[in-house]
KOLBA-652729 format. One line per 10 residues: number of its first residue (from 1); their letters; for each residue x, y, z of C-alpha. Coordinates in nm, 4 decimals. Example, Ala and Ser with C-alpha at 12.3 -4.5 7.8 and 13.67 -1.06 7.14 Angstrom:
// residues 2
1> AS> 1.2300,-0.4500,0.7800  1.3670,-0.1060,0.7140
//
This chain:
// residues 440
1> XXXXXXXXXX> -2.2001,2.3198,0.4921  -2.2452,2.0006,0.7277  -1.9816,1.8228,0.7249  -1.8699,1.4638,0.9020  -1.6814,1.5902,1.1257  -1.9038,1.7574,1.3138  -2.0222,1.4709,1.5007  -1.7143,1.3789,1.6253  -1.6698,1.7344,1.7495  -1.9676,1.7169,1.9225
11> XXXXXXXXXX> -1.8830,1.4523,2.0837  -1.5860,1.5662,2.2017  -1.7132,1.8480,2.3678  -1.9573,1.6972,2.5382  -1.6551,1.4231,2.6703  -1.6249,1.5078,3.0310  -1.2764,1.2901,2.9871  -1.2182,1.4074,2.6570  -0.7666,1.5374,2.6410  -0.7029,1.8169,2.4159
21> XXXXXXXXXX> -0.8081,1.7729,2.0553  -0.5466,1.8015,1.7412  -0.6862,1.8523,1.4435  -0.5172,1.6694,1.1288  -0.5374,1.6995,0.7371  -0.4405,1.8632,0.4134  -0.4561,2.2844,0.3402  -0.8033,2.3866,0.3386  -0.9959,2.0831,0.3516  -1.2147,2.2597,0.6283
31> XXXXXXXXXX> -1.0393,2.2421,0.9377  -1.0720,2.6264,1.0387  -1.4139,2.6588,0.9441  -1.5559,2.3318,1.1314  -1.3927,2.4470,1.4686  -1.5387,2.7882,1.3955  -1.8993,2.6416,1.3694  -1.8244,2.4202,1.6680  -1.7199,2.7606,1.8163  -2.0735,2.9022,1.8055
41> XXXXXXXXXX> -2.2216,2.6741,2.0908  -1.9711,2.8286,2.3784  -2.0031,3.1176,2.5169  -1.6598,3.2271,2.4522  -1.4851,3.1107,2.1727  -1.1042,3.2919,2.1095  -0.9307,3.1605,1.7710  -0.5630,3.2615,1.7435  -0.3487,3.1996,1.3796  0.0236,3.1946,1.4910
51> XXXXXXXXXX> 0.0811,3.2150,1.1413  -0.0783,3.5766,1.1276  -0.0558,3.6358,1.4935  0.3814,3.6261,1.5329  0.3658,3.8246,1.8218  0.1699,3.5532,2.0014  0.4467,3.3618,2.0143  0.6501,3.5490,2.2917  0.4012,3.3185,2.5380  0.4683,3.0434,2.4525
61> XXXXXXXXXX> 0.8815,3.0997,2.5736  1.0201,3.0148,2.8415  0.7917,2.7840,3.1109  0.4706,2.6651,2.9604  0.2502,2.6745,3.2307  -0.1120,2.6487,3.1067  -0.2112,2.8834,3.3788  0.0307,3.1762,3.2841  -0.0373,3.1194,2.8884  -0.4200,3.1383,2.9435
71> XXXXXXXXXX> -0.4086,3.4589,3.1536  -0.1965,3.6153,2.8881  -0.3775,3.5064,2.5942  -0.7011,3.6484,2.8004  -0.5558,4.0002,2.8869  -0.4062,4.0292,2.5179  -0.7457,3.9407,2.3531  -0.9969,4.0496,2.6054  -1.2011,3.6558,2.6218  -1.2234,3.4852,2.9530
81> XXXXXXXXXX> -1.0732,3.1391,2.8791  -1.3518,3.0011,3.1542  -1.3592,2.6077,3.1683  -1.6467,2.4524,3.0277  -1.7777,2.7898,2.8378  -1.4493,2.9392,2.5893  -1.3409,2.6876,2.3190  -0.9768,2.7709,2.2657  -0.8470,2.7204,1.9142  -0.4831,2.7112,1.8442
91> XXXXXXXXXX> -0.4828,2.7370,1.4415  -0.1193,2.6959,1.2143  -0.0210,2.5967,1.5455  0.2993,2.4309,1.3151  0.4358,2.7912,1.2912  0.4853,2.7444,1.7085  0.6934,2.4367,1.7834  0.6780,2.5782,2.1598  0.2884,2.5798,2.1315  0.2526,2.2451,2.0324
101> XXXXXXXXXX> 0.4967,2.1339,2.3092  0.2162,2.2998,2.5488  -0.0479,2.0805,2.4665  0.0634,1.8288,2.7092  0.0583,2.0576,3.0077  -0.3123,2.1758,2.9110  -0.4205,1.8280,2.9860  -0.2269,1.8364,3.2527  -0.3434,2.1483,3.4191  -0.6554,2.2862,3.2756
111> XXXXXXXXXX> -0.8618,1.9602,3.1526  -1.1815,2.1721,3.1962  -1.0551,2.3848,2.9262  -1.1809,2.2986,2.5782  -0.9013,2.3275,2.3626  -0.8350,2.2343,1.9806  -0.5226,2.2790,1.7283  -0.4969,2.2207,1.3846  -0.2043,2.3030,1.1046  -0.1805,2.2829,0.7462
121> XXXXXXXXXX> 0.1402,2.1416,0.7334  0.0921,2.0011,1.0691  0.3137,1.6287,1.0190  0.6127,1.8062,0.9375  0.6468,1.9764,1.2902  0.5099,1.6828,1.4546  0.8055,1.4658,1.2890  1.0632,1.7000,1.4761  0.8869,1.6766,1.7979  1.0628,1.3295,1.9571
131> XXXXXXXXXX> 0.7251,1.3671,2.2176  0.4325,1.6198,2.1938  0.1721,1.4715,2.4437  0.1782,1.0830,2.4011  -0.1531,0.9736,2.6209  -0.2777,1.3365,2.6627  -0.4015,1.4810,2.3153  -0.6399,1.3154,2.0725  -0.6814,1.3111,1.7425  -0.9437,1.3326,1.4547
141> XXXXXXXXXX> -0.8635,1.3142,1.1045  -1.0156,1.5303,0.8299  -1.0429,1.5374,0.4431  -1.1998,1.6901,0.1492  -1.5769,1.6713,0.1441  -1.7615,1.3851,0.0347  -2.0239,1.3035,-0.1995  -2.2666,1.2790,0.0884  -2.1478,1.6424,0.2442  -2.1878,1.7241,-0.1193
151> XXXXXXXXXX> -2.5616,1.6277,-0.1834  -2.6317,1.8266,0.1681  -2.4492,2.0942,0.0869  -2.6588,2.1116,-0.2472  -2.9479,2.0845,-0.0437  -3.0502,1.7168,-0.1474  -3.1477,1.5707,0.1853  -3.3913,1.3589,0.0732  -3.1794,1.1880,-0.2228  -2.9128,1.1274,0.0332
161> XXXXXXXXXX> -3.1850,0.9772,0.2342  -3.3491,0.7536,-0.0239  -2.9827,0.6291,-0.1393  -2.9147,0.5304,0.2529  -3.2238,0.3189,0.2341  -3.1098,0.1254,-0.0883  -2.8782,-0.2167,-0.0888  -2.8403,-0.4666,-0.3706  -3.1548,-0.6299,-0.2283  -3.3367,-0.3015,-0.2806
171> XXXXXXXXXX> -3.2647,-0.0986,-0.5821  -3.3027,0.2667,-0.6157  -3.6118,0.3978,-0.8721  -3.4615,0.4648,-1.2239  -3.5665,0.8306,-1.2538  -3.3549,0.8155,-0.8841  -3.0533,0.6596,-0.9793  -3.0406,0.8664,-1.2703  -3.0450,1.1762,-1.1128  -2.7710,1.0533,-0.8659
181> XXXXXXXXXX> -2.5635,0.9811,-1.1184  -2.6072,1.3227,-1.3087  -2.4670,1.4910,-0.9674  -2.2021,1.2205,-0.9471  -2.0872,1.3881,-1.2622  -2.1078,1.7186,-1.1359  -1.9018,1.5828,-0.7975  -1.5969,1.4031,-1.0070  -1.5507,1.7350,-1.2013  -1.5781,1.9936,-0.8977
191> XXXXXXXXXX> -1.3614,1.7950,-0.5698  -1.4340,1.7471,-0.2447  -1.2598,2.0917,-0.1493  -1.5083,2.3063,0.0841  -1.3813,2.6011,-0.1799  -1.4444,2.4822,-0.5082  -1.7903,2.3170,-0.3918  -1.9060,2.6243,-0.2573  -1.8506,2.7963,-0.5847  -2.0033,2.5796,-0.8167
201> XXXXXXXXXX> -2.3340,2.5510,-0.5277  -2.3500,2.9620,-0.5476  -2.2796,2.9673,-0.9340  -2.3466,2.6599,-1.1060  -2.0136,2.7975,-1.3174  -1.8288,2.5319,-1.3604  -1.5353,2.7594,-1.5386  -1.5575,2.9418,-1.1857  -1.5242,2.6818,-1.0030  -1.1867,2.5221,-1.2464
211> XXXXXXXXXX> -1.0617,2.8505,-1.1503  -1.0776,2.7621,-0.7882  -0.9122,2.4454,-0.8105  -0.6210,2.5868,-1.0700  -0.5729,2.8622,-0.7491  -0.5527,2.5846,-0.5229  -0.3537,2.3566,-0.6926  -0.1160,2.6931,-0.7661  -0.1061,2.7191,-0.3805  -0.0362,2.3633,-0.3067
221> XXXXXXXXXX> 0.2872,2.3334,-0.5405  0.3636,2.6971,-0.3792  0.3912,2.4733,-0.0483  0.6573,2.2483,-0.2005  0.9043,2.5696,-0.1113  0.8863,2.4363,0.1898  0.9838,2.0538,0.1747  1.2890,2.1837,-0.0574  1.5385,2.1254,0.2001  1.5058,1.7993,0.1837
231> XXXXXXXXXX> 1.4099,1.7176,-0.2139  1.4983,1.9284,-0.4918  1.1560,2.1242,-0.6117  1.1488,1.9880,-0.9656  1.1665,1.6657,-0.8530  0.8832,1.7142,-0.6111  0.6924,1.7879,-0.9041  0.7418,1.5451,-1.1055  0.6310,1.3019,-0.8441  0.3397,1.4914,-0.7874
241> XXXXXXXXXX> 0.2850,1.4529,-1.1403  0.3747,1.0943,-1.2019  0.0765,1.0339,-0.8962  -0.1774,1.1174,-1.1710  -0.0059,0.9491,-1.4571  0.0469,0.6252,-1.2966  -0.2950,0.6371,-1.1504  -0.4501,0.2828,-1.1367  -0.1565,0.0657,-1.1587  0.1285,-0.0284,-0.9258
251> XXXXXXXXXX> 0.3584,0.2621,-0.9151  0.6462,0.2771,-1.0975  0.9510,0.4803,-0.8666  1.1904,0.4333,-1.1896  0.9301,0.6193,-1.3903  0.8362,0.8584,-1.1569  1.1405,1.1281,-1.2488  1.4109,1.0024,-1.4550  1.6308,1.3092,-1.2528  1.5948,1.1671,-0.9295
261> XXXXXXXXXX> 1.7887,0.9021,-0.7347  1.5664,0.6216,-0.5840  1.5859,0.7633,-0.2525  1.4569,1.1027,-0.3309  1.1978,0.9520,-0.4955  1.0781,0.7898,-0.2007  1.1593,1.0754,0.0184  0.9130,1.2965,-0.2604  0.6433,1.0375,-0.1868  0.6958,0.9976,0.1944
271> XXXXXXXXXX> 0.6587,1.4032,0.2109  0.3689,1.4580,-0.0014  0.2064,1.1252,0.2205  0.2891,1.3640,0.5257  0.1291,1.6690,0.3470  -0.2281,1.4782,0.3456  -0.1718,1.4693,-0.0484  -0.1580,1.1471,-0.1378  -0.2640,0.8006,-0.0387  -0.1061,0.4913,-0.0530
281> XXXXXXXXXX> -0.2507,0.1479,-0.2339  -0.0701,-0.0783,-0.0698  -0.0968,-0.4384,-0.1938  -0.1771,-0.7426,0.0831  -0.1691,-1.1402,-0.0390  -0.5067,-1.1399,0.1592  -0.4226,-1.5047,0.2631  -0.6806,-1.4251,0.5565  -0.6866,-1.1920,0.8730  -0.6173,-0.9321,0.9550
291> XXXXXXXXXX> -0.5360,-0.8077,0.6078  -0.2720,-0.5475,0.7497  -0.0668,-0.8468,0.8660  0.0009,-0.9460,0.5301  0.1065,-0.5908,0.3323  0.3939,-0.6061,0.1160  0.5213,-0.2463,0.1357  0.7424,-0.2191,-0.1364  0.4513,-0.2895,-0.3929  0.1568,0.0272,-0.3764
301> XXXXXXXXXX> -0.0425,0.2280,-0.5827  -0.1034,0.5913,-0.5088  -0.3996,0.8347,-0.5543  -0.4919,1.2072,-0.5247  -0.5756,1.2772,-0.2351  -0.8963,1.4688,-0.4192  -1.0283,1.3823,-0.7579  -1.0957,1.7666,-0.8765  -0.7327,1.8659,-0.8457  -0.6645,1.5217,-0.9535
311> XXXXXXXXXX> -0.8851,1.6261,-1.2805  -0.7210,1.9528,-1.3226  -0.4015,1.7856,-1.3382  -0.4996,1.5339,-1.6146  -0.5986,1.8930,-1.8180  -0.9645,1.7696,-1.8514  -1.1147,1.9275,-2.1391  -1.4646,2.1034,-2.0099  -1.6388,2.0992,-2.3227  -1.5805,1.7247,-2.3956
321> XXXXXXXXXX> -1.6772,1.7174,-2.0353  -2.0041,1.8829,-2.0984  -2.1049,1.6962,-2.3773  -2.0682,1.3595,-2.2924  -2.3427,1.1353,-2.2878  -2.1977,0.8364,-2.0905  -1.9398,0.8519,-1.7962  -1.6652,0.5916,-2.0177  -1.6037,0.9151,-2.2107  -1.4666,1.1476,-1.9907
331> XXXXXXXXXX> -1.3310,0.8426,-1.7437  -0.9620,0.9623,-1.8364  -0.6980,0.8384,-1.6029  -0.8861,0.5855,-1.4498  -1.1039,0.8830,-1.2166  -1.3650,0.6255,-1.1112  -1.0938,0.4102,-0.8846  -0.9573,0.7466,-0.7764  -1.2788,0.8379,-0.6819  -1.3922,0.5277,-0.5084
341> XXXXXXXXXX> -1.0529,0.4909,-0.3103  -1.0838,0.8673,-0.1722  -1.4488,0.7833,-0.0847  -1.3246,0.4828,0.0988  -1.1027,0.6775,0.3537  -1.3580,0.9719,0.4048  -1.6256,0.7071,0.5381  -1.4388,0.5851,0.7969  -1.4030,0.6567,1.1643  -1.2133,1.0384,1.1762
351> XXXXXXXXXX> -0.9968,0.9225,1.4640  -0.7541,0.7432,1.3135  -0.5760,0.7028,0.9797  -0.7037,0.4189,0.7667  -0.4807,0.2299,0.5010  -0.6384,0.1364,0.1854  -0.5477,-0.2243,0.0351  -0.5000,-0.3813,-0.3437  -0.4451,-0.7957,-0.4230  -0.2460,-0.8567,-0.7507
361> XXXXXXXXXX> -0.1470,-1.1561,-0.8517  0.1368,-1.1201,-1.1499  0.2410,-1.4618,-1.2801  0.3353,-1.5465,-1.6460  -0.0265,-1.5201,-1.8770  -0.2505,-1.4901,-1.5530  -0.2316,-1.1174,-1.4242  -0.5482,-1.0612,-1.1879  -0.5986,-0.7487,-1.0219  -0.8872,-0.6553,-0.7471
371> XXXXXXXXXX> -0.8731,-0.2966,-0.7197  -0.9805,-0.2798,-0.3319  -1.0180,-0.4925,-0.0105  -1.1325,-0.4039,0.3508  -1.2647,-0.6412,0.6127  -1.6037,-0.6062,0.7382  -1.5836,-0.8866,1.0471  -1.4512,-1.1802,0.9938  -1.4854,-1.1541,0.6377  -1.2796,-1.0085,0.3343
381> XXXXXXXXXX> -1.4567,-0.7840,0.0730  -1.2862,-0.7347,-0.2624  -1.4285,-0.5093,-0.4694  -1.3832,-0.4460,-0.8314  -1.4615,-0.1011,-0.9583  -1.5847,-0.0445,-1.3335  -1.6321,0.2845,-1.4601  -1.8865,0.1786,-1.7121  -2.2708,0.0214,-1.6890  -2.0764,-0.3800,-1.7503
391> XXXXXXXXXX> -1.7668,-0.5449,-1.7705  -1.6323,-0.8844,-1.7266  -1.5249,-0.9814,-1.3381  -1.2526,-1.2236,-1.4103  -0.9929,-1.1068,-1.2286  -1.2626,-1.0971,-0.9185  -1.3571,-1.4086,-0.9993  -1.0104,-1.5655,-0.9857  -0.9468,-1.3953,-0.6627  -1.2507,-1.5595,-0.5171
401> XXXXXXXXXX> -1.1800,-1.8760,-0.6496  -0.8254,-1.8687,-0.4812  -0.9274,-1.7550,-0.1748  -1.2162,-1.9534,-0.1243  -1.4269,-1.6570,-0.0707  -1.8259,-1.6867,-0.2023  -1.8889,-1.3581,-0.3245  -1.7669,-1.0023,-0.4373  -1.8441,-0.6606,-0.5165  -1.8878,-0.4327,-0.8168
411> XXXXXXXXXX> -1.8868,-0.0770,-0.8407  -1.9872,0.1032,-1.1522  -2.2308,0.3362,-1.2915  -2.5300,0.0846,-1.2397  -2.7962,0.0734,-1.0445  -2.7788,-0.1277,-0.6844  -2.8335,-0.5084,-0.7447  -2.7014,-0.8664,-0.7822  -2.5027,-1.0454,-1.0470  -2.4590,-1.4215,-0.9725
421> XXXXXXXXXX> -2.2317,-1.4092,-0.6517  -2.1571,-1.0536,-0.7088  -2.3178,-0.7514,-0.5231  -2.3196,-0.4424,-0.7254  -2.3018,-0.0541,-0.5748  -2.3183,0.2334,-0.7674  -2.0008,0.4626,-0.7688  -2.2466,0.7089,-0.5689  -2.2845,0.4383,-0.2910  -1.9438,0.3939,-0.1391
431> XXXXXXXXXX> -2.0832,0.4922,0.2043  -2.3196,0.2293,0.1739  -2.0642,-0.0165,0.0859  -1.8157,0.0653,0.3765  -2.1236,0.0093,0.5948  -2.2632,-0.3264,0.4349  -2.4536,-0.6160,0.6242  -2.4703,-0.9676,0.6223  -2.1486,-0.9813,0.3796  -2.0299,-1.3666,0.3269
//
């Protein structure tokens, strides 16, 4: 399955200055498998899991000379590590501390040497590290698939295609939209996971593929083990939980898990943040720019970090699912601003974390609330996301009105168009959107 990532790979290899490349994001998103495919265009490529692999370890004690590593690593697996022809790939490298220390001295020392590392659970070992190669190791940034990576992966090049050509100044055909929207559908019940999309494309089953997620989202919480040293599991949990519950609204830490303290409330949140989980929704007076400059960190929303586990936790019921005729009737839990905020991050450039933004004004009988903003230029773009085919804009059109801004956006089930001083994008269209022109 293509994926986004690739490109950036690619580039990276071909890099003649490129620094040794660390691989970041939640379990099973894809990491493994895109440095595998990348793999296929060296001539050597030697993968090694130090989860699996514990007796690799014993190199990396003691000095951690590049040189000495390599010629082990080569001798133990039989794969000249040859620079400019063997891609390297240090996988679970978290379960090494020592390994991750090396990166440095690879950059140091052998630069011709492609080399990559990735980790499930990578932020947690980074945290302990005080310096693992500040100025010598690069990073990209990975997540589940998108609805783009999803269309190709279903083999619908040429809707992706025809939907790239579209704008509010040039709708889609109905019969084109419509069919869009149908695999929208399919896409908010199956995830972004490379797992559970591969399932439903080889099956069509979509029992088989809530199977897959239930597994996953099994494994996940089997991960909190992990964090327990530093937040009680049941209280993990419940934040996890409280995530979904409180989706679409500022988040409540007193709700969250009537057990827990404050702080290990925050300390649940910080740690599933870490994990690749969860994103923040964190709210900025957008009085102008940059709108990071103006974030008020105490006052967020959060979402899933993928809207098929995200489903599985609501307990969506798959009939009702099935039989619904419009996308209102299965919108439980406010899925379509999950969706469009996890769409948001996946569109943007993979080599460095992006924040995602909120404006709320709360004053006595005038609540307004714009559900997203990003900056495009100079200019701020609010956009309002509706899960059905209309609703009013009023709390859009306050914000515009207060911040002297001429127009907005809409997201819903619709077709691409205009509405007064509002541009409208489908909920299929969020790469579009994140690469809009001529916005004023």
């Amino acid at each position: 399955m293509e994926r986004q990532i690739d490109n950036a790979l690619s580039e990276w290899k071909l890099n003649l200055s490129r620094k040794v490349l660390l691989l970041r994001g939640a379990r099973q998103v894809g990491k493994t498998w895109s440095v595998r495919n990348l793999g296929k265009r060296f001539r050597y490529f030697l993968e090694i899991n130090f989860e699996s692999a514990r007796e690799i370890h014993r190199f990396f004690t003691g000095n951690l000379y590049p040189e000495e590593i390599c010629r082990n690593l080569s001798a133990y697996y039989n794969v000249p590590l040859t620079d400019g022809e063997t891609l390297l790939f240090f996988d679970e490298i978290q379960a090494c501390t020592p390994a991750i220390s090396s990166l440095r001295f690879f950059y140091e020392k052998r630069p011709g040497l492609h080399l990559i590392a990735a980790g499930s659970l990578l932020e947690f070992a980074l945290e302990q590290l005080p310096s693992y190669g500040l100025g010598r190791i690069e990073h990209l940034f990975m997540y589940p698939m998108s609805f783009d990576e999803y269309l190709l992966a279903g083999g619908q090049k040429t809707l992706l295609d025809m939907k790239a050509e579209s704008s509010p100044e040039k709708p889609l055909n109905p019969a084109i939209h419509t069919r869009l929207i149908t695999l929208l559908k399919e896409f908010l019940f199956i995830g972004g996971m490379p797992e559970a999309v591969k399932t439903y494309i080889q099956s069509t089953d979509l029992r088989k593929t809530s199977h897959v997620l239930d597994q996953f989202l099994n494994g996940l919480i089997g991960d909190f083990a992990k964090y327990k040293s530093r937040v009680p599991l049941p209280r993990l949990r419940e934040v996890f939980d409280a995530v979904v519950f409180q989706s679409g609204c500022k988040f409540n830490l007193s709700k969250a898990s009537p057990s827990s303290n404050y702080f290990q409330i925050k300390e649940a949140i910080n740690l599933l943040e870490m994990a690749g989980l969860i994103y923040k929704v964190h709210h900025t007076s957008a009085d102008g720019i940059p709108l990071g400059a103006q974030v008020n960190l105490s006052k967020f929303k959060i979402v899933m970090f993928d809207h098929g586990i995200y489903q599985r936790i609501m307990g969506l019921d798959l009939s009702e699912y099935l039989l619904a005729d419009s996308f209102s009737a299965i919108n439980k839990g406010n899925i379509a601003e999950q969706f469009v905020g996890t769409e948001m991050i996946k569109y943007q450039n993979p080599e460095s974390r992006h924040n995602l933004l909120y404006w709320h004004r709360e004053t006595r009988g005038s609540n307004a609330e714009v559900d997203y903003l990003f900056q495009k230029g100079l200019s701020i773009v609010p956009v309002e996301v509706k899960s059905g085919m209309q609703g009013k804009m009023q709390s859009l059109q306050v914000f515009l009105k207060e911040k002297g801004i001429s127009s907005g956006i809409r997201v819903s089930m619709e077709n691409f168009g205009k509405y007064g001083n509002f541009q409208i994008y489908p909920l299929y269209a969020i790469h579009e959107l994140i690469n809009l022109n001529n916005f004023h």
